[in-house]
Each structure stands twice: as structure tokens, then as C-alpha cells.
C-alpha positions in Angstrom: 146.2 94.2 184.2 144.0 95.5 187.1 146.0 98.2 189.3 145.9 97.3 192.6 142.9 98.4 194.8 144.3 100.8 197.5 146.3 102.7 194.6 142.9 103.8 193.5 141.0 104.1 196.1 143.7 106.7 197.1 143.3 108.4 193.7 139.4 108.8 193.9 137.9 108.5 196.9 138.7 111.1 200.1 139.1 109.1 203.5 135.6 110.7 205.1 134.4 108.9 201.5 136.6 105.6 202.0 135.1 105.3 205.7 131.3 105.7 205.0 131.5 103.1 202.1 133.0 100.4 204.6 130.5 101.2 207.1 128.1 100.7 204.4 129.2 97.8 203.3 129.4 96.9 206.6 125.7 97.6 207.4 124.6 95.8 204.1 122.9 92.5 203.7 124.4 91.3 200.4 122.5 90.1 198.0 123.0 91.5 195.0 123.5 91.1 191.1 126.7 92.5 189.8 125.5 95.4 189.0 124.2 96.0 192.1 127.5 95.6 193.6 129.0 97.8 191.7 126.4 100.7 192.2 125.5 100.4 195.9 128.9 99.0 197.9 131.3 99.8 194.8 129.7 103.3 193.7 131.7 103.5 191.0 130.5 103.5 187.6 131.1 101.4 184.6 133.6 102.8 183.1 135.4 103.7 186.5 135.3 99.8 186.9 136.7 99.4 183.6 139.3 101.6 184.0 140.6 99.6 187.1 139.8 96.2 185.0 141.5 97.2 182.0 138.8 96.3 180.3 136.2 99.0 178.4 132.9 99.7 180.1 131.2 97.8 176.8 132.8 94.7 178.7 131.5 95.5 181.9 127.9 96.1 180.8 127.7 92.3 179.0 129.3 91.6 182.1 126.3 92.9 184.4 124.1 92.5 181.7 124.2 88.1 182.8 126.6 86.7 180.4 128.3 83.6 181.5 132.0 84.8 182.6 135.1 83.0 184.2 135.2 82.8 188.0 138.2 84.6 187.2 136.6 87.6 185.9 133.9 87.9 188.4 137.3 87.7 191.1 138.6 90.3 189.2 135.9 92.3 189.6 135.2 92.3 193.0 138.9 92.6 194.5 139.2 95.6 192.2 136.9 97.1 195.3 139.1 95.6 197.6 137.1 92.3 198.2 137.3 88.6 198.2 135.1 85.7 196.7 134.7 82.2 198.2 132.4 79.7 195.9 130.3 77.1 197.9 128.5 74.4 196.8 125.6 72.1 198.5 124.5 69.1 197.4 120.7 67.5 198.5 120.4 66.9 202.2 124.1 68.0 202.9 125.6 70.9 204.7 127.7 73.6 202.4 131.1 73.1 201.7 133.8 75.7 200.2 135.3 75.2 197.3 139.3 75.8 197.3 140.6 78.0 194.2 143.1 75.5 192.8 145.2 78.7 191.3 145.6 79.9 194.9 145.4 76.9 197.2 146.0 79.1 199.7 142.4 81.0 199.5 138.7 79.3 199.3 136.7 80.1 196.4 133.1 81.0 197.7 131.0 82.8 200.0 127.9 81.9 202.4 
């Protein structure tokens, strides 16, 4: 089960560290593969990832390496940095629409 975000956060990053990532990620355009994410807004590495995951750092490197996974993984992935995913969709000659996560009605699925 992933350990929730803050509680590691607190364990390996100072709070001069916690604040310049958010402004980075703050500053940043993203557009990004997973790995990417994980390197550049994340900076952790694969097994760090894994270790919040639950998962070994073998899994995270098919993960990054563009094998098909489960919305739910990639989720998984990105809240364990503390972040959200929305899923949108577009059809031909119509505007973007968000797709609601029908596990949590309460939240959208995907991102611009």
C-alpha cells in the first residue's frame, strides 16, 4: 500500500528542499513522459518511488519504460508526489471534456 505522501516528504526532503521543488513545479511547463516526472518535479529516483509505491524499482522501470498500465497505477504514481490526475478526452471538431473517475465520483479523472 502506498504511504501517504506528506509522511515521506517529511522523512526525506528538508523544508528549504520541499519549497524549491513546488516552486519548480510551479514554474514548469509540463509535458513530460513518466520518467520525466519522476526525475525533474519528483527528483526522486526509482527505487525511492518504489519504495513509496510498494512496488520494486524493476516495476517502476517497465513502468517508465512505456508499458501499458492501469489509470490506477499511473494515479498511484503521481499522488505518491503529492499530485492529482484528471483524464480528458476530445472528440473531432468538439471542445475537451473531463472524464469523472467512477471509483471516486467525487474527483475528475484528467488533465488539460
Amino acid at each position: 500500500m502506498a504511504k501517504p505522501y506528506q509522511e515521506l516528504r517529511d522523512k526525506h526532503f528538508t523544508p528549504d528542499e520541499q519549497a524549491k521543488q513546488d516552486a519548480q513545479a510551479r514554474e514548469l511547463v509540463l509535458d513530460y513522459t513518466l520518467g520525466e516526472l519522476r526525475k525533474k518535479l519528483a527528483q526522486l529516483t526509482q527505487a525511492q518511488l518504489g519504495e513509496f509505491l510498494d512496488v520494486s524499482q524493476t516495476q517502476i522501470s517497465k513502468y517508465e519504460a512505456g508499458g501499458d498500465m492501469l489509470l490506477s497505477t499511473l494515479r498511484r504514481i503521481v499522488e505518491a508526489r503529492g499530485g492529482e490526475i484528471r483524464v480528458q478526452a476530445r472528440l473531432t471538431d468538439r471542445d475537451w471534456v473531463t472524464l469523472r473517475d467512477l471509483s471516486h465520483p467525487e474527483k475528475d479523472l484528467v488533465s488539460a
